[in-house]
C-alpha positions in Angstrom: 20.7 -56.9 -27.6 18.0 -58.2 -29.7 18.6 -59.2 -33.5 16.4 -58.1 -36.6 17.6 -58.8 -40.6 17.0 -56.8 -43.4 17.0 -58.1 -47.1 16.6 -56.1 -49.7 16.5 -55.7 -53.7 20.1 -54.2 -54.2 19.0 -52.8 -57.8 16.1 -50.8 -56.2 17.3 -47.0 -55.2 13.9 -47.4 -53.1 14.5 -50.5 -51.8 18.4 -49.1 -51.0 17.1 -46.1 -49.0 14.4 -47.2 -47.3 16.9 -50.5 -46.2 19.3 -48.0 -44.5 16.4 -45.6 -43.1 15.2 -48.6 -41.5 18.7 -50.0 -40.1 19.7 -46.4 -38.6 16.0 -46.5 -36.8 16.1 -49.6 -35.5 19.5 -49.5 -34.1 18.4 -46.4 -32.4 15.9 -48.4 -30.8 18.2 -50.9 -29.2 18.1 -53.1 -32.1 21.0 -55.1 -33.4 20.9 -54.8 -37.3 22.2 -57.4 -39.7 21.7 -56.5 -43.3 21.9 -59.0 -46.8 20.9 -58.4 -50.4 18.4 -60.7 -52.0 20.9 -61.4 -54.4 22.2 -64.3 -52.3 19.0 -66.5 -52.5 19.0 -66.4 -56.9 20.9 -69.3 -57.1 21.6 -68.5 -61.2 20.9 -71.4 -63.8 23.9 -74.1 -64.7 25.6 -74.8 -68.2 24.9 -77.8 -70.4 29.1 -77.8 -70.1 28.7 -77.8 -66.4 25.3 -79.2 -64.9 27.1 -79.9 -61.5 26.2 -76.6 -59.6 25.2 -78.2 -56.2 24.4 -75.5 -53.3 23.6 -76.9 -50.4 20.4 -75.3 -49.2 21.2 -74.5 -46.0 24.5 -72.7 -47.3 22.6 -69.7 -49.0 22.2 -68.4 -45.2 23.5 -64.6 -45.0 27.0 -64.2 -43.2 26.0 -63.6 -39.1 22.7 -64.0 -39.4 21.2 -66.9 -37.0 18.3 -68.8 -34.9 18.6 -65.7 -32.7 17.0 -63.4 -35.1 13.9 -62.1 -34.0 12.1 -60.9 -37.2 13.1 -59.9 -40.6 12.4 -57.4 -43.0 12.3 -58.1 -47.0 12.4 -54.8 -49.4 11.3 -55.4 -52.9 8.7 -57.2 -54.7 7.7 -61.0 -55.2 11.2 -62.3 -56.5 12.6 -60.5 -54.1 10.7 -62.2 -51.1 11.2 -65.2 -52.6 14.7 -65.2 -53.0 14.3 -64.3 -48.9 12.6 -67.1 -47.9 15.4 -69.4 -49.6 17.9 -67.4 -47.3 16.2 -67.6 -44.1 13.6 -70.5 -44.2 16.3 -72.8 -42.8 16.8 -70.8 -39.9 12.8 -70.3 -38.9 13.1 -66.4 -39.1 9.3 -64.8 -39.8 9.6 -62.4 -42.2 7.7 -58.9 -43.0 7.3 -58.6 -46.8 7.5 -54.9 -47.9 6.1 -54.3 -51.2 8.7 -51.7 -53.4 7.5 -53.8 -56.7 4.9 -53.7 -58.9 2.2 -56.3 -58.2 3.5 -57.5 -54.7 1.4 -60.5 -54.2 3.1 -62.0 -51.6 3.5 -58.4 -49.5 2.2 -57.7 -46.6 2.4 -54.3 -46.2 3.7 -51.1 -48.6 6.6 -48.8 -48.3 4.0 -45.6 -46.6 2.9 -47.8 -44.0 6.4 -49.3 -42.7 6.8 -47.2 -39.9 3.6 -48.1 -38.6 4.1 -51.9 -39.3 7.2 -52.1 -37.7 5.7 -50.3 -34.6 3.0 -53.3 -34.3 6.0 -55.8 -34.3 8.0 -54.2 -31.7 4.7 -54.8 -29.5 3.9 -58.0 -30.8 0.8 -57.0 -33.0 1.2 -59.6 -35.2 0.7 -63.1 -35.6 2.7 -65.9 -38.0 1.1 -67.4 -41.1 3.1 -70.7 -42.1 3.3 -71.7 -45.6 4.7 -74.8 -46.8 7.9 -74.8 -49.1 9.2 -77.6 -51.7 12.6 -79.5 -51.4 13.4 -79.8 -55.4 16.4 -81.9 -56.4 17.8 -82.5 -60.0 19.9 -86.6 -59.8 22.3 -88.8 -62.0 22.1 -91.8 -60.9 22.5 -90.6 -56.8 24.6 -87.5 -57.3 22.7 -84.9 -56.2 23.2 -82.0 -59.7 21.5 -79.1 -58.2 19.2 -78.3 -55.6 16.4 -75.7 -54.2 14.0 -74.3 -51.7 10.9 -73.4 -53.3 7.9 -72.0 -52.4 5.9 -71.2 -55.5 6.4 -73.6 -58.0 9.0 -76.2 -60.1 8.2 -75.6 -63.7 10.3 -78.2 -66.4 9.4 -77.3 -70.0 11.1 -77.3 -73.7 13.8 -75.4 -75.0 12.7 -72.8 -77.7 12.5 -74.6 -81.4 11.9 -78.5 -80.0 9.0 -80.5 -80.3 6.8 -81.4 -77.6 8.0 -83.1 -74.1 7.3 -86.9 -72.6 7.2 -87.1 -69.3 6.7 -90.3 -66.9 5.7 -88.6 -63.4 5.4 -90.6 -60.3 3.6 -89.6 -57.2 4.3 -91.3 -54.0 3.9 -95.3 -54.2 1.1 -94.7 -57.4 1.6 -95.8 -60.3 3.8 -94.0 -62.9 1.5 -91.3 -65.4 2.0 -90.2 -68.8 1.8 -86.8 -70.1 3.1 -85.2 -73.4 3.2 -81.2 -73.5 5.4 -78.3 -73.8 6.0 -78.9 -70.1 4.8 -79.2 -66.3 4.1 -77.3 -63.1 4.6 -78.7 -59.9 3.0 -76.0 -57.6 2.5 -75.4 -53.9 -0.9 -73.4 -52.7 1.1 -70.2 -52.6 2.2 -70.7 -56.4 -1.3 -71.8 -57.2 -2.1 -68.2 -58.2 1.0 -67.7 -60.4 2.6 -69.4 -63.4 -0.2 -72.4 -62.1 -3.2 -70.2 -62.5 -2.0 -69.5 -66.1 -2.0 -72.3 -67.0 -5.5 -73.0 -66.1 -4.9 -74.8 -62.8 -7.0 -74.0 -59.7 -6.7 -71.5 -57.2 -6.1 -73.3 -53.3 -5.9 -71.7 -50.4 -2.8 -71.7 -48.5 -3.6 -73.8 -45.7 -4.8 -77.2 -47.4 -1.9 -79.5 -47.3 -1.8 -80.5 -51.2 0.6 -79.9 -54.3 -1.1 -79.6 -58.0 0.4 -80.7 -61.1 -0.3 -78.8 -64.0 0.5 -79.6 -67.7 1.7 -76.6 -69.9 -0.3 -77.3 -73.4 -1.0 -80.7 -72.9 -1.2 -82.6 -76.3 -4.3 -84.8 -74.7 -7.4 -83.3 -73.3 -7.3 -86.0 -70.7 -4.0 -84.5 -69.1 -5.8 -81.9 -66.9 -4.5 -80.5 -63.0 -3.8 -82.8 -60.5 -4.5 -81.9 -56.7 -3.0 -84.5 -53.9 -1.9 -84.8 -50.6 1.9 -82.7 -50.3 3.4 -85.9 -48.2 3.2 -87.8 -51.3 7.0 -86.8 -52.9 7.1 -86.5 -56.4 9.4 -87.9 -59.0 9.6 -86.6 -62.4 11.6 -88.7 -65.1 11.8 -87.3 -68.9 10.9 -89.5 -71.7 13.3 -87.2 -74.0 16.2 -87.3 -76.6 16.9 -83.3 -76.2 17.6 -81.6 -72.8 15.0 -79.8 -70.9 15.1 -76.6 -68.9 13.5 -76.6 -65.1 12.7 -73.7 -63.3 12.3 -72.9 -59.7 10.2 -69.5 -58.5 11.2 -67.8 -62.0 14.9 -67.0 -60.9 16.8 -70.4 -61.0 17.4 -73.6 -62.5 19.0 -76.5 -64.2 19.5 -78.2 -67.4 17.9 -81.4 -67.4 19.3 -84.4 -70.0 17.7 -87.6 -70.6 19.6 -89.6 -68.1 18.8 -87.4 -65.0 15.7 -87.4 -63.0 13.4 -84.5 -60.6 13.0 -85.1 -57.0 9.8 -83.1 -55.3 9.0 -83.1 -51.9 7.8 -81.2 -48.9 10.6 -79.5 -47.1 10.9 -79.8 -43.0 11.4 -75.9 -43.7 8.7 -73.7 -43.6 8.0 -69.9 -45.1 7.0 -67.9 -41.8 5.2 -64.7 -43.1 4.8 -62.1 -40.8 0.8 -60.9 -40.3 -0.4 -57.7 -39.5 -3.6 -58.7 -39.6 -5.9 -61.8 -39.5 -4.8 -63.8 -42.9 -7.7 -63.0 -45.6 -7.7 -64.3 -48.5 -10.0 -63.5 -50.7 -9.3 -60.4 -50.2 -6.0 -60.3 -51.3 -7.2 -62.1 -54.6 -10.2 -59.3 -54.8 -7.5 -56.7 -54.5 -4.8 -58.1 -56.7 -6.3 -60.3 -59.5 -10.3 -58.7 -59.3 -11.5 -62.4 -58.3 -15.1 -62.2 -56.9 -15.7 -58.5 -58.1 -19.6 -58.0 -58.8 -19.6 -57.8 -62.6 -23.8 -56.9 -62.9 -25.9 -54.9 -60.8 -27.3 -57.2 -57.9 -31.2 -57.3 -57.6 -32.0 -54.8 -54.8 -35.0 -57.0 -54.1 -36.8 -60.1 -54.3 -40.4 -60.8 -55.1 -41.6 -64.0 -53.7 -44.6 -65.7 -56.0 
């Protein structure tokens, strides 16, 4: 009997119904149906008391499900699918996004037009978009603190009411950089177009193989985004007397103290999003954040002198 997974955002009536409309069709259909709240891929923040909080990554796997599952199906928004991918990326499960959220970035498809996606995947309409994920590891010394999948971005900024962070960043075998500001994004192209793009680093498309460093309010004007090759890891030491507060995908993180140090690099795990269509896009950034909208009236015609 063939496998499918469904995840789903456990606080979302919506999400809740449509999860068990979908299990009771699909196990209609022959299908068997293993079901998991996105819950399990927010990994929660540690204590200052308690920074030791060390998940293994490939432990945040949902009880029974396995290489043998087919596809799965996410139900919620953007948190939610990222919180998915933590869960499942290990295993190489592609995934259907389902968009029960607001803006849905990383959706493929909306809750009216389920039925019809899930028809295209049981006849293999579809093809696989890969996207690469990060490996992000807090250290003491070599005790491995805390660790993460991610696929958007590693953010490490100030606590409210401290001054300014110093960083010393090291990427690959180059030599060490300096930067001082509120804090600094480490972002894959997927994340390029969220916390990133705020703070004013560029959009890339998802399948150039780079990572971008961004400084959050740099105190220099020379500390501006970096773009380079993702097989270069990263290493991220603060120059600080207070703690600092890292952040992976907006839903989980880690004190970091003075004596500890960041660990970035590209994970042998990949995000497999499931397509219903060719991948587009510029469309997707028309549609969602207005980029490349005409703003005047084109000239209908041109005189030649």
């Amino acid at each position: 009997m063939p496998k499918v997974g469904i995840i789903y955002n456990d606080v979302k009536p919506v999400a809740c119904r449509l999860a068990t409309e979908l299990k009771n069709d699909l196990t209609a259909a022959g299908w068997d149906v293993l079901m998991a709240t996105g819950a399990g891929g927010i990994l929660g923040y540690s204590r200052p008391e308690g920074p030791i909080c060390h998940t293994p990554i490939e432990m945040l796997t949902p009880p029974d499900f396995d290489e043998e599952i087919t596809f799965a199906v996410v139900l919620g928004g953007d948190g939610t699918v990222l919180a998915a991918f933590r869960q499942i990326a290990p295993l190489g499960i592609p995934l259907l996004t389902v968009n029960t959220g607001h803006m849905g970035f990383l959706t493929e498809t909306y809750v009216n037009q389920l039925p019809q996606a899930i028809e295209k995947i049981l006849v293999g309409e579809y093809e696989i978009e890969e996207r690469t994920m990060l490996t992000v590891r807090v250290l003491r010394e070599e005790t491995v603190l805390w660790e993460a999948l991610c696929l958007n971005e590693m953010v490490i900024h100030r606590e409210p009411l401290t001054s300014m962070c110093h960083f010393e960043i090291q990427v690959g075998r180059h030599a060490a950089i300096d930067i001082a500001a509120d804090g600094v994004i480490l972002s894959t192209p997927t994340g390029s177009t969220a916390y990133a793009l705020s703070a004013g680093g560029p959009v890339i498309t998802p399948g150039v193989q780079v990572l971008q460093l961004v400084p959050i309010c740099p105190h220099s004007m020379a500390s501006r985004a970096l773009v380079f090759a993702n097989s270069d890891p990263v290493t991220i030491y603060p120059v600080n007397l207070e703690r600092l507060v890292m952040v992976v995908d907006g839903n989980a993180g880690c004190y970091i103290l003075p004596s500890d140090r960041v660990r970035v690099e590209r994970s042998r795990y990949r995000a497999r999003f499931i397509r219903l269509q060719p991948p587009e896009f510029f469309r997707i950034l028309r549609e969602k954040l207005g980029w490349g909208l005409p703003h005047i009236a084109k000239p209908t015609s041109v005189e030649l002198p």
